[in-house]
DOSETI-914873 format. One record per residue (C-alpha): x negated, y negated, z; residue number from 1; residue in three letters; chain. Coordinates in nm, 3 decimals, always signed. Layout:
N
+---------+---------+---------+-----+------+-------+
:    east :   north :      up :  nr : rest : kette :
+---------+---------+---------+-----+------+-------+
:       X :       Y :       Z : NUM :  ALA :     A :
...
+---------+---------+---------+-----+------+-------+
! end
This chain:
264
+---------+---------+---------+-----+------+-------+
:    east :   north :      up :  nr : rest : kette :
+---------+---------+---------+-----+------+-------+
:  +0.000 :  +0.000 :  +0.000 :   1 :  UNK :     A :
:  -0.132 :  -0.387 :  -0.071 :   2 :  UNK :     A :
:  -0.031 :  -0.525 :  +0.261 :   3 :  UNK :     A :
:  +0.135 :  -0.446 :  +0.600 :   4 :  UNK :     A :
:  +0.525 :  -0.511 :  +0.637 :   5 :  UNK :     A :
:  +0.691 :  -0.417 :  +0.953 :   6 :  UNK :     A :
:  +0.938 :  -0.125 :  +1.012 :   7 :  UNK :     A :
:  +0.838 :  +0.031 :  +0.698 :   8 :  UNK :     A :
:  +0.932 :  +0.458 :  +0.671 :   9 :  UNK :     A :
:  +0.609 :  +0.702 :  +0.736 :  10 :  UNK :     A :
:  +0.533 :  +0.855 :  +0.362 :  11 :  UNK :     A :
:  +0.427 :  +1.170 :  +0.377 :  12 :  UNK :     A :
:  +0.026 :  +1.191 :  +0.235 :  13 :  UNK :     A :
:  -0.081 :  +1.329 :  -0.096 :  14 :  UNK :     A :
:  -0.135 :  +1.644 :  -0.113 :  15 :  UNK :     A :
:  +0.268 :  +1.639 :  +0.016 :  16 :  UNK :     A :
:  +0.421 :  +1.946 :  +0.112 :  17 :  UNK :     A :
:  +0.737 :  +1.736 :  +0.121 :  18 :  UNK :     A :
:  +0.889 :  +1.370 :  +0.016 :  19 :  UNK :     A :
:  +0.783 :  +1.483 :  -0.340 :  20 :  UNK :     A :
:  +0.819 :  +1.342 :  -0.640 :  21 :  UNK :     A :
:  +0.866 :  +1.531 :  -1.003 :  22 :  UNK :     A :
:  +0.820 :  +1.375 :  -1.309 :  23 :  UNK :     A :
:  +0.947 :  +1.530 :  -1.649 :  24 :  UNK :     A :
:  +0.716 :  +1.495 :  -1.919 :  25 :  UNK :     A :
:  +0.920 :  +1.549 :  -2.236 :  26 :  UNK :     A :
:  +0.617 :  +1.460 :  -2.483 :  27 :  UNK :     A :
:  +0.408 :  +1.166 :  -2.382 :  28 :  UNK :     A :
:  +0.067 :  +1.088 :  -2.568 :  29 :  UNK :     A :
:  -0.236 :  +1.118 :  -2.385 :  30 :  UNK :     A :
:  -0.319 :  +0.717 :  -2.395 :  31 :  UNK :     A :
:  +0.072 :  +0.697 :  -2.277 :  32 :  UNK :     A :
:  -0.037 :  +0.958 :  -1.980 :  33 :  UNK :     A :
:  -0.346 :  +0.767 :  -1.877 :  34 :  UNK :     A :
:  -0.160 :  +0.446 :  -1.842 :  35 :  UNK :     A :
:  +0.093 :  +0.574 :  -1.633 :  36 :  UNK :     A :
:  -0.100 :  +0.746 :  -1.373 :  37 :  UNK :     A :
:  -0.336 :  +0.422 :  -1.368 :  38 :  UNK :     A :
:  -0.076 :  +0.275 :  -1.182 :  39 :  UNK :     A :
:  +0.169 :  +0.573 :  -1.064 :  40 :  UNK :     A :
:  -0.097 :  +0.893 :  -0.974 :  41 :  UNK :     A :
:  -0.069 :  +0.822 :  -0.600 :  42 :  UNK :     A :
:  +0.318 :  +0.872 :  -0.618 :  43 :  UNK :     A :
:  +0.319 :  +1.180 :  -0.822 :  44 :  UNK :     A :
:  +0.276 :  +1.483 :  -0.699 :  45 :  UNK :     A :
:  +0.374 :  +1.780 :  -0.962 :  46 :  UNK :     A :
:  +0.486 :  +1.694 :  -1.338 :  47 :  UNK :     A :
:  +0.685 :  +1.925 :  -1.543 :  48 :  UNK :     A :
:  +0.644 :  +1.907 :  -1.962 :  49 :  UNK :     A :
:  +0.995 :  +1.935 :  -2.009 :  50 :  UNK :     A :
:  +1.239 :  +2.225 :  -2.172 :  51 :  UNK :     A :
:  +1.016 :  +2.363 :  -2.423 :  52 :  UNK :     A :
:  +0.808 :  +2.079 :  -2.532 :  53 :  UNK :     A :
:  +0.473 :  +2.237 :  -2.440 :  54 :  UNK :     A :
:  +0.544 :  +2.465 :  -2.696 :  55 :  UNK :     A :
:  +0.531 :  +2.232 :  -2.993 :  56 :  UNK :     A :
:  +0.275 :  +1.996 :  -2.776 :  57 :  UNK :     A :
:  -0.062 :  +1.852 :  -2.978 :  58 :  UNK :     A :
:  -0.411 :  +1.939 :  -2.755 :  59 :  UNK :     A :
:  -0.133 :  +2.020 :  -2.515 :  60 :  UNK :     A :
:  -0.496 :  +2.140 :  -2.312 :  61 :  UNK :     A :
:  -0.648 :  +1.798 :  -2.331 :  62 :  UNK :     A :
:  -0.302 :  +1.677 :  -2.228 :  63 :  UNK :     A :
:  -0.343 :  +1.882 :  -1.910 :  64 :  UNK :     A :
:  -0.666 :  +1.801 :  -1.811 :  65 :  UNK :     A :
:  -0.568 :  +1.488 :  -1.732 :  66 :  UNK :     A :
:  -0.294 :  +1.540 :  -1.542 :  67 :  UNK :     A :
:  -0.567 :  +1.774 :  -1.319 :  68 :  UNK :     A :
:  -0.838 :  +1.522 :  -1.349 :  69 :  UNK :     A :
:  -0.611 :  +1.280 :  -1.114 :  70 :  UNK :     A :
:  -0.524 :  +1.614 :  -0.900 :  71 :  UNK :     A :
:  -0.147 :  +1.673 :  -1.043 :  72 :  UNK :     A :
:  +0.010 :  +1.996 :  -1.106 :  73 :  UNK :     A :
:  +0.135 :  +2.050 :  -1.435 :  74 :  UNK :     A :
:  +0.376 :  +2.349 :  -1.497 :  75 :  UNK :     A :
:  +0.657 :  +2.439 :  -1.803 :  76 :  UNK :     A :
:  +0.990 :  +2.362 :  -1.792 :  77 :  UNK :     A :
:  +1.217 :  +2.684 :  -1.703 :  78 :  UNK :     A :
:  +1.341 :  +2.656 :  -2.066 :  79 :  UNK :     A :
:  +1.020 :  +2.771 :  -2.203 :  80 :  UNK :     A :
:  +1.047 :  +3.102 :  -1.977 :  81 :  UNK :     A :
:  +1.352 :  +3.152 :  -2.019 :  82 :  UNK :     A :
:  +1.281 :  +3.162 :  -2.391 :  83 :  UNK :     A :
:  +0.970 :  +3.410 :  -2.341 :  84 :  UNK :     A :
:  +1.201 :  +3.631 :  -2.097 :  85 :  UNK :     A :
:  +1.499 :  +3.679 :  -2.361 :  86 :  UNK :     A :
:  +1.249 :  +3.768 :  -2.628 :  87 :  UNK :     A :
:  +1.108 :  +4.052 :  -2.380 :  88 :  UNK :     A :
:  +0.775 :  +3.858 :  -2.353 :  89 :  UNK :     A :
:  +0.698 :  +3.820 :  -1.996 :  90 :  UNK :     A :
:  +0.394 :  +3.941 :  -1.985 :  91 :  UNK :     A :
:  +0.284 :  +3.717 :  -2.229 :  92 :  UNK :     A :
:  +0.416 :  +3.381 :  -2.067 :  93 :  UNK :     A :
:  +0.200 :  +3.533 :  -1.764 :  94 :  UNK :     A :
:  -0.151 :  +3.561 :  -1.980 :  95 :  UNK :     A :
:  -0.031 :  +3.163 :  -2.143 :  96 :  UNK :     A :
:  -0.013 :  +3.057 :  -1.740 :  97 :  UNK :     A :
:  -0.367 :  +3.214 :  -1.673 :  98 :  UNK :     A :
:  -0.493 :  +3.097 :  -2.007 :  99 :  UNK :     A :
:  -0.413 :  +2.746 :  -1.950 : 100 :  UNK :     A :
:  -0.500 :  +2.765 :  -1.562 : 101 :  UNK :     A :
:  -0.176 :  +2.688 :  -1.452 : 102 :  UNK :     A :
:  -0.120 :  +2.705 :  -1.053 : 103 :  UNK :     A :
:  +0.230 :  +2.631 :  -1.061 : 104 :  UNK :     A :
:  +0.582 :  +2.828 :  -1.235 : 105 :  UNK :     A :
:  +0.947 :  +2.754 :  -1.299 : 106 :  UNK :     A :
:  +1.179 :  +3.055 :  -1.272 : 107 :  UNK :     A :
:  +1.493 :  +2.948 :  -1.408 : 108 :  UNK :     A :
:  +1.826 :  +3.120 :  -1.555 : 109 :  UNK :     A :
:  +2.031 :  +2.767 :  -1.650 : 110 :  UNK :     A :
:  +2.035 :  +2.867 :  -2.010 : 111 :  UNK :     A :
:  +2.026 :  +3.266 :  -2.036 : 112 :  UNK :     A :
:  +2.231 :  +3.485 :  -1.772 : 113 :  UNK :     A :
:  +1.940 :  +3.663 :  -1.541 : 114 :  UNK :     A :
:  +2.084 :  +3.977 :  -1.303 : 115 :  UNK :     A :
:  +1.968 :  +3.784 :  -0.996 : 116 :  UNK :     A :
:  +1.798 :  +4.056 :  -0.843 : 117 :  UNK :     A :
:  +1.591 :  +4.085 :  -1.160 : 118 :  UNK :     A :
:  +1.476 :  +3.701 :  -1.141 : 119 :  UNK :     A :
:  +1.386 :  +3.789 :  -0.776 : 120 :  UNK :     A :
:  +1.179 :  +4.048 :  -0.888 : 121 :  UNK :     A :
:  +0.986 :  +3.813 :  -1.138 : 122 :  UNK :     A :
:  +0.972 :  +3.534 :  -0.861 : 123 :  UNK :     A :
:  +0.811 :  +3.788 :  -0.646 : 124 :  UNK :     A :
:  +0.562 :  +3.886 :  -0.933 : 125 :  UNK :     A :
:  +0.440 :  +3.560 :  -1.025 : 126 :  UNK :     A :
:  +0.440 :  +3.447 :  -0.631 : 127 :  UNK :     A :
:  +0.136 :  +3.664 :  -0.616 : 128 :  UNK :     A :
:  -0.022 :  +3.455 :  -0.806 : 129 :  UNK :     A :
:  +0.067 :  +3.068 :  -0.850 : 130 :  UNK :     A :
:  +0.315 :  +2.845 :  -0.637 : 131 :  UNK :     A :
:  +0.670 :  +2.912 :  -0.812 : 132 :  UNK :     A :
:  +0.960 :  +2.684 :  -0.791 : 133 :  UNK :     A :
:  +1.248 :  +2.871 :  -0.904 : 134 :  UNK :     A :
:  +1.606 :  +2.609 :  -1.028 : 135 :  UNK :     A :
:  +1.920 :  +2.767 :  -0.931 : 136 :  UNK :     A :
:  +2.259 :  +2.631 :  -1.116 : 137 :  UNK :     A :
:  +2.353 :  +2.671 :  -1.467 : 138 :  UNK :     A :
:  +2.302 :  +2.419 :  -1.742 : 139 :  UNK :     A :
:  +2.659 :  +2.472 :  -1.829 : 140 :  UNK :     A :
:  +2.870 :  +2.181 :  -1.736 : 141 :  UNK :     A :
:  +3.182 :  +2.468 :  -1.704 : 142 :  UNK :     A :
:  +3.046 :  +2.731 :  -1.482 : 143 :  UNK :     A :
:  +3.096 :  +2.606 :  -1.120 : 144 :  UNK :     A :
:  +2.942 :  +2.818 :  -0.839 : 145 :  UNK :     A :
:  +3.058 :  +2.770 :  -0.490 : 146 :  UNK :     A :
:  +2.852 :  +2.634 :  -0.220 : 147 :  UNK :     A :
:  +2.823 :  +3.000 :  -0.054 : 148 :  UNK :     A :
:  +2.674 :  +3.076 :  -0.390 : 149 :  UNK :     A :
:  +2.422 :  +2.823 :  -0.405 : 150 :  UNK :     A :
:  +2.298 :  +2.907 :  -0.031 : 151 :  UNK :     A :
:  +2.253 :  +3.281 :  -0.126 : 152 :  UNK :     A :
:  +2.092 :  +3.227 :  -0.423 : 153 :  UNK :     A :
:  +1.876 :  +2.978 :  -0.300 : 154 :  UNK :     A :
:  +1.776 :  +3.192 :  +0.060 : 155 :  UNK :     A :
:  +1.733 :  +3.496 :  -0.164 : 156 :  UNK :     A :
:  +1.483 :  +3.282 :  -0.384 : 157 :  UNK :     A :
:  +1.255 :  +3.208 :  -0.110 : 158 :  UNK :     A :
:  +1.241 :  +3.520 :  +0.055 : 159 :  UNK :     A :
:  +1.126 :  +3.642 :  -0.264 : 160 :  UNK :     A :
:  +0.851 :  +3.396 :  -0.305 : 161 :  UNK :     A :
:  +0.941 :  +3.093 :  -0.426 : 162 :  UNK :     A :
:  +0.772 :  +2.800 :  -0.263 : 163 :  UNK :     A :
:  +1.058 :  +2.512 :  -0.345 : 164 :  UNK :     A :
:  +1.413 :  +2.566 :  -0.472 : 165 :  UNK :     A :
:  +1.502 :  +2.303 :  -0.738 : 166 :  UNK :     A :
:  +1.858 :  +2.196 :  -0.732 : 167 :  UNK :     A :
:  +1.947 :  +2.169 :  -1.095 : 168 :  UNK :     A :
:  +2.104 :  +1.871 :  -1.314 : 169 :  UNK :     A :
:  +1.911 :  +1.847 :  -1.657 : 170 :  UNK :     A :
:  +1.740 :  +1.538 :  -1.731 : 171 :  UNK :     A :
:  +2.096 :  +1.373 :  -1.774 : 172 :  UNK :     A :
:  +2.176 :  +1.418 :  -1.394 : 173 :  UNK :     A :
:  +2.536 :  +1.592 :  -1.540 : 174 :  UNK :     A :
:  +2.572 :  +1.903 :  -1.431 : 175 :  UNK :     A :
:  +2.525 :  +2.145 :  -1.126 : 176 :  UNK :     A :
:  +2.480 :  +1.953 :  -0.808 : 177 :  UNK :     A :
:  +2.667 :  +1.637 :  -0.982 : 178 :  UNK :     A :
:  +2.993 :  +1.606 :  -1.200 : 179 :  UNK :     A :
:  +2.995 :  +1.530 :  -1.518 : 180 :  UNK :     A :
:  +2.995 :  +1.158 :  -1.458 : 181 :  UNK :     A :
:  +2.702 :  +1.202 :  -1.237 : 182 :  UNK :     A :
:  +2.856 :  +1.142 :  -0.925 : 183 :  UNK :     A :
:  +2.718 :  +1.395 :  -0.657 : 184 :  UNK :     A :
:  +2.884 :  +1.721 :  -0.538 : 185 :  UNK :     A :
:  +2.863 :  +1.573 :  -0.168 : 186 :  UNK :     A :
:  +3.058 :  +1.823 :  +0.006 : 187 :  UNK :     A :
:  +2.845 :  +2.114 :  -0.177 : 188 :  UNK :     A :
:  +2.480 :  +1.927 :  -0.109 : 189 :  UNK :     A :
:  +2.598 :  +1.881 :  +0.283 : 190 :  UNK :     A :
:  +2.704 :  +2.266 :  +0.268 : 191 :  UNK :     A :
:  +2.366 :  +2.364 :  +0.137 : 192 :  UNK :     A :
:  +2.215 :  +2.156 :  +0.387 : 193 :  UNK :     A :
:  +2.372 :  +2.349 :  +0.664 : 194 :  UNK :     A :
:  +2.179 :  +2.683 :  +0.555 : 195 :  UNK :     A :
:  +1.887 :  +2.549 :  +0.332 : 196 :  UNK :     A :
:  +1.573 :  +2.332 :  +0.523 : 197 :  UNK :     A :
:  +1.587 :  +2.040 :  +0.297 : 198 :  UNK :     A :
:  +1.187 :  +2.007 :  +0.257 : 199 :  UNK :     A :
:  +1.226 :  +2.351 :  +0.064 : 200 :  UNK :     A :
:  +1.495 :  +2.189 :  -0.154 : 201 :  UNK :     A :
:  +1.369 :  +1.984 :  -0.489 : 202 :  UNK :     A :
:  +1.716 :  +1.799 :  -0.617 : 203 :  UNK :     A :
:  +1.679 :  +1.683 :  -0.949 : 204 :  UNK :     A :
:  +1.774 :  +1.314 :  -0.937 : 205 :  UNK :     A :
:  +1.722 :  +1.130 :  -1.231 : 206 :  UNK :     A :
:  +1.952 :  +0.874 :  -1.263 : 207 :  UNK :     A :
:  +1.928 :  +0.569 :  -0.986 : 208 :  UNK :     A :
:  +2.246 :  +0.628 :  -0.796 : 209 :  UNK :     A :
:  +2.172 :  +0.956 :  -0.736 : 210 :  UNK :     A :
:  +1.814 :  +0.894 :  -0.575 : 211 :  UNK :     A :
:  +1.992 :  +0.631 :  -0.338 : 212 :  UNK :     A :
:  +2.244 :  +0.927 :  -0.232 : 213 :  UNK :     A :
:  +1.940 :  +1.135 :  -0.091 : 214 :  UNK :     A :
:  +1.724 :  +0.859 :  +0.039 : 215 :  UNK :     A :
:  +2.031 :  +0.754 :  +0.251 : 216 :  UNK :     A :
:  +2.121 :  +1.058 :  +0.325 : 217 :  UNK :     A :
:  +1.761 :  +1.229 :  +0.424 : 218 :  UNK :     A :
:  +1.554 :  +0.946 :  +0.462 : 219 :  UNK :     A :
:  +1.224 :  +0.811 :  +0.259 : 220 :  UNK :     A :
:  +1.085 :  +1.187 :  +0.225 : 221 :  UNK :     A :
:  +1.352 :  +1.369 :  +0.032 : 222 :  UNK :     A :
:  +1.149 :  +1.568 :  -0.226 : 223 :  UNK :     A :
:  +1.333 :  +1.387 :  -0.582 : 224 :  UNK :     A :
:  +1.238 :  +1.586 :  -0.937 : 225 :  UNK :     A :
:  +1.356 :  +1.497 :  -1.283 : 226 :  UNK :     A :
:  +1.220 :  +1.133 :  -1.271 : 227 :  UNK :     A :
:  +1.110 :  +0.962 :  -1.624 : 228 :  UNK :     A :
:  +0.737 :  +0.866 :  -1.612 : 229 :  UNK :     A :
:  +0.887 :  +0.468 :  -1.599 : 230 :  UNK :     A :
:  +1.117 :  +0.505 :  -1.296 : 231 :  UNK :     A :
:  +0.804 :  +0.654 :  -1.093 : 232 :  UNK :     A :
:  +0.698 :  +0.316 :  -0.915 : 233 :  UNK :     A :
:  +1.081 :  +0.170 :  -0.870 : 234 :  UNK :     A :
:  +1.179 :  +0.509 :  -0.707 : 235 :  UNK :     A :
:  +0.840 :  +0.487 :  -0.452 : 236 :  UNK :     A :
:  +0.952 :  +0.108 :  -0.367 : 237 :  UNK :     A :
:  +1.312 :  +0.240 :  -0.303 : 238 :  UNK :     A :
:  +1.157 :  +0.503 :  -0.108 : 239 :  UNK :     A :
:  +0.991 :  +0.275 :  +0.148 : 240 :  UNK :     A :
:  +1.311 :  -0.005 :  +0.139 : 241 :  UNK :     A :
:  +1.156 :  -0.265 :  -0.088 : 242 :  UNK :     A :
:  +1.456 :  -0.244 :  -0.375 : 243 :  UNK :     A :
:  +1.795 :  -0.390 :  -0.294 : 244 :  UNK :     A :
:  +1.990 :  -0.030 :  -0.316 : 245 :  UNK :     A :
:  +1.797 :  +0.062 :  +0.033 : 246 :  UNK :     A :
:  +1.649 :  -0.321 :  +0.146 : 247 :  UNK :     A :
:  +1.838 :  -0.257 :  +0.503 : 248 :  UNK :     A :
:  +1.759 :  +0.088 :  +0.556 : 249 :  UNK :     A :
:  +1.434 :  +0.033 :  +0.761 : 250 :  UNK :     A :
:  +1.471 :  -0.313 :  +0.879 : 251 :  UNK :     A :
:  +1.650 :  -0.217 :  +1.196 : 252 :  UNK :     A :
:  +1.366 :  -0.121 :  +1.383 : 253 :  UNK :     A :
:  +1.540 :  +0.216 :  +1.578 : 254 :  UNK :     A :
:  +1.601 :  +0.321 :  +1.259 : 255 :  UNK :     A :
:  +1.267 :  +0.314 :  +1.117 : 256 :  UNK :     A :
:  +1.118 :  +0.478 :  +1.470 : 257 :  UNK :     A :
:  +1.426 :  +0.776 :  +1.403 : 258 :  UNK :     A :
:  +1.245 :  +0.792 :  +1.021 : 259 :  UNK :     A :
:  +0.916 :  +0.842 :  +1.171 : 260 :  UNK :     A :
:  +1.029 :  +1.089 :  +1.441 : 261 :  UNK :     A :
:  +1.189 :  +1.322 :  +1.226 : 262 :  UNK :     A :
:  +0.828 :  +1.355 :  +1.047 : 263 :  UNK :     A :
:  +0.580 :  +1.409 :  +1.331 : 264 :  UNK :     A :
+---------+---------+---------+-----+------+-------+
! end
């Protein structure tokens, strides 16, 4: 930070094991990369190159390499597994991680219907071997899953291995978790929260509205994914009160000693 302000929220520290923030990559040129993390890198903590754009990616190696030369975990998007798995090719998205010296996986079935004891059994494979983050909610606006879904898919996800569970919404922050209009499921994310620890829960959150939801709701250190490379700095100055959708949040000082509390 540039200078002191009182009654600011505690951030969690780089290398974060929660209040994280994801960034989708859907196809940014190197130059474009460089730029951004000149002024965003300490703010982001894993980026994801989006659907299956590392697929179709130029010196998509170079392009990673620089994400790891600032210390940032890069992984695919779940589409691009999803489109290995349903062509019987897991094995080989396993030797493309290695090859490319990935440490971190998404196990997703929004877009192809997984038995779910099957993706357990590939969550618990690849858990052996990188950190996995495995997205649980379709990308179909129509299929609606109850909250006592989400909690059983999501607790039977991290027995199996996964690291974080990411709440999913696309990059249009339209589906699962939110309706259509992108106004949040409330009574479903308060459900989850009952069974879930929310540092274990990633909710995609890309549209502005729906960041201010969590921050109000779980404070400066929810862990936020699905963020475009340009809403990286305005969602850390939201974070810490300094943008008018959460200006009041911290200014009442037993309010930013309950923020810090709830972090020791």
């Amino acid at each position: 930070m540039n200078f002191k302000l009182k009654n600011m929220p505690e951030r969690t520290q780089k290398p974060r094991k929660y209040g994280l923030t994801m960034v989708m990559d859907k196809g940014m040129g190197h130059d474009e990369v460089k730029n951004f993390l000149s002024v965003a890198a300490p703010y982001v903590d894993i980026v994801k190159l989006g659907f299956g754009t590392a697929f179709v990616t130029n010196r998509l190696r170079e392009k990673i390499e620089i994400y790891r030369s600032h210390n940032i975990p890069v992984y695919f998007g779940g589409t691009l597994f999803e489109a290995f798995l349903i062509r019987g090719q897991f094995d080989d998205y396993v030797e493309i991680v290695k090859d490319y010296g990935l440490q971190h996986v998404e196990v997703s079935d929004g877009s192809i219907i997984i038995p779910h004891a099957e993706k357990c059994g590939y969550i618990e494979k690849l858990a052996k071997h990188v950190t996995v983050l495995s997205e649980v909610g379709s990308k179909d606006a129509t299929h609606i899953m109850p909250p006592y879904k989400w909690i059983e898919l999501m607790r039977a996800e991290l027995e199996a291995g996964s690291t974080y569970v990411i709440a999913e919404a696309r990059e249009a922050g339209n589906v699962g978790i939110y309706r259509g209009t992108g106004e949040v499921r409330e009574g479903l994310v308060q459900e989850i929260l009952t069974q879930i620890p929310s540092e274990k829960i990633i909710w995609e959150a890309p549209q502005k509205a729906q960041q201010v939801y969590f921050l109000e709701l779980l404070d400066a250190n929810v862990n936020l994914g699905n963020l475009a490379p340009n809403e990286v700095i305005p969602l850390e100055a939201m974070r810490v009160g300094l943008r008018g959708d959460t200006f009041h949040l911290y200014l009442n000082k037993e309010k930013g000693e309950k923020a810090e509390t709830n972090h020791i």
